[in-house]
C-alpha positions in Angstrom: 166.0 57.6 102.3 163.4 58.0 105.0 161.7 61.2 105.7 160.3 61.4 109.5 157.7 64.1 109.8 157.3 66.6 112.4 154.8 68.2 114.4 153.7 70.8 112.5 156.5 74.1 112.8 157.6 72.4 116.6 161.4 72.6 114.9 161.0 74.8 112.4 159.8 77.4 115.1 162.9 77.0 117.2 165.5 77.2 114.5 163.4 80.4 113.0 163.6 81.7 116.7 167.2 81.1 117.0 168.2 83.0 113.8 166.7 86.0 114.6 168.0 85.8 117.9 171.3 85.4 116.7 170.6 88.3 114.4 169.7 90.3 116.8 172.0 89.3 119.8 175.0 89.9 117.2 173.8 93.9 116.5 174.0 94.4 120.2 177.5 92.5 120.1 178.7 94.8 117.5 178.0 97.9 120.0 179.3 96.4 122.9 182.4 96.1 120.9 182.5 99.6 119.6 181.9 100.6 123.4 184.5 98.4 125.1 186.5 96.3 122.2 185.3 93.2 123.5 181.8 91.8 122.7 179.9 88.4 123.7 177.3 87.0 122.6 175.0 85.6 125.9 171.5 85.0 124.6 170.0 84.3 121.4 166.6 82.8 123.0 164.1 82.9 125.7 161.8 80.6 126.9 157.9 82.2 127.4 154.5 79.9 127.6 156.3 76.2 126.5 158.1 77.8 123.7 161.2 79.4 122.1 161.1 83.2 121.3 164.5 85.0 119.9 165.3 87.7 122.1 163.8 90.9 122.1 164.6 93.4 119.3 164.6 96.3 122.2 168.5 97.4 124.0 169.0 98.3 127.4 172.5 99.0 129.3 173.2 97.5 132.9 176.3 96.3 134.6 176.1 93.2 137.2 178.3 91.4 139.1 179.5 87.9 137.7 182.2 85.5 139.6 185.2 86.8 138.1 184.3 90.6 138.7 181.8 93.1 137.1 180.3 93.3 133.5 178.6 95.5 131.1 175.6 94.2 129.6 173.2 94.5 126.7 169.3 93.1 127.3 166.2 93.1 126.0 163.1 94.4 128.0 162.9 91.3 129.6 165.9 91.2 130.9 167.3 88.8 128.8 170.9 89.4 128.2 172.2 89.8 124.3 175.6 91.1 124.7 178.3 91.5 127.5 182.0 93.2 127.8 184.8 90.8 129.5 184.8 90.8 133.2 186.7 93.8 134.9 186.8 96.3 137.8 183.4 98.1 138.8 185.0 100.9 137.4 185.7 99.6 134.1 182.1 98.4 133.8 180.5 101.5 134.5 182.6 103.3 131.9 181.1 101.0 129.3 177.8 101.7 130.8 178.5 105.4 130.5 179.9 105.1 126.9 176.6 102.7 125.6 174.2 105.3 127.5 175.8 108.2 125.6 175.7 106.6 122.3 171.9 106.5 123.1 171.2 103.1 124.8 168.4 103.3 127.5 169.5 101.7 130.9 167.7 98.8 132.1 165.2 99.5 134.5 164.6 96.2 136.2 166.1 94.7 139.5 167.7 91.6 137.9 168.8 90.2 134.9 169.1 86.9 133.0 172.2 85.5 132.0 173.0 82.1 130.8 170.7 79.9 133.0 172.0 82.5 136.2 169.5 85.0 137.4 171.4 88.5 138.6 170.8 91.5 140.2 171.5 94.7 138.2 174.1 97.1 140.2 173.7 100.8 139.4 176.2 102.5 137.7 176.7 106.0 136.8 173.5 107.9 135.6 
């Protein structure tokens, strides 16, 4: 058997960053379910200075526009997304919005979001 070192925590780090981004991608799964009975996981890390973060630990609300119609989303400050509902109507969207925002979810203040390896702009819903 042949052991092969590695740099010192350069996998280790990852993995570590990916379980508790999994962790904490799955929490915000788990609400977008209760809020539309459909939950996706999108993001379990982010990419900041060289390395691999998990997402953030923070939940915001948004809806965007994807190709097959508009989504609800959970993200982190960043705007990394954790969570999202199927695609639907506008209409359907923003009454996930509205039911995540009630149960006490912030919405997400910033102009665009990050989704898969896709950068998109946040499109306002109900307040």
């Amino acid at each position: 058997m042949v052991i092969i070192p590695l740099a010192r925590g350069a996998r280790v780090q990852y993995f570590e960053a990916v379980r508790e981004g999994r962790r904490r991608a799955s929490a915000s799964q788990m609400k977008m379910f209760e809020a539309a009975g459909f939950g996706m996981i999108t993001l379990t890390t982010k990419k900041s200075g060289g390395s691999f973060e998990p997402v953030g630990e923070e939940e915001f609300a948004a809806v965007v526009e994807s190709a097959d119609g508009h989504v609800a989303i959970i993200t982190d400050a960043d705007g990394h997304t954790k969570a999202q509902s199927r695609a639907g109507t506008r209409e359907e969207a923003d009454a996930i919005l509205a039911k995540l925002t009630a149960a006490g979810m912030e919405r997400y203040g910033g102009g665009s979001i990050q989704i898969w390896t896709e950068t998109r702009p946040v499109v306002s819903g109900p307040e």
